[in-house]
C-alpha positions, 0 to 999 in steps of 0.5 A: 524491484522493491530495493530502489537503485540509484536511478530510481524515483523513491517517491514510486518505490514500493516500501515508500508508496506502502507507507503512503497508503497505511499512512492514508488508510489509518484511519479510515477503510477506504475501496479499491478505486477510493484509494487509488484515487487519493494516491493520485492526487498526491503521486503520479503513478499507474495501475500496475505499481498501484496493484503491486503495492497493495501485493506488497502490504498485503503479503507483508500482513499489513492490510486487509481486504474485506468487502472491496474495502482495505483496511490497516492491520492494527497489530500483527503479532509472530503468528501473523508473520511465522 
């Protein structure tokens, strides 16, 4: 699933919607549905890729969730990861 094969669209690959979002989010916290919004401007892509994604990252130690807001993780040391 987050490995594309070959006839899959990267452009809703997970590992490329992630950078997407860290892309969107680095300079700003932005909601749930801010966010969501912001995606679909520039993608076409439903709820259920949009979640898994946020899933993604967020095991990935990449974003917070604080108050209905994400926000990018601007370090992430081995203890984070370990």
């Amino acid at each position: 699933m987050i490995i594309p094969t070959k006839h899959q669209n990267l452009d809703l690959n997970p590992m490329v919607l992630g950078a997407d979002i860290l892309f969107i989010i680095r300079n700003k916290d932005l909601t749930l549905e801010e966010l969501y919004q912001e995606l679909k401007k520039q993608i076409n892509l439903n709820l259920d890729l949009y979640y898994d994604t946020l899933t993604y990252l967020w095991l990935l130690n990449s974003i917070d969730l604080n108050k209905n807001k994400i926000s990018k993780k601007t370090s992430v040391s081995k203890k984070d990861i370990f």
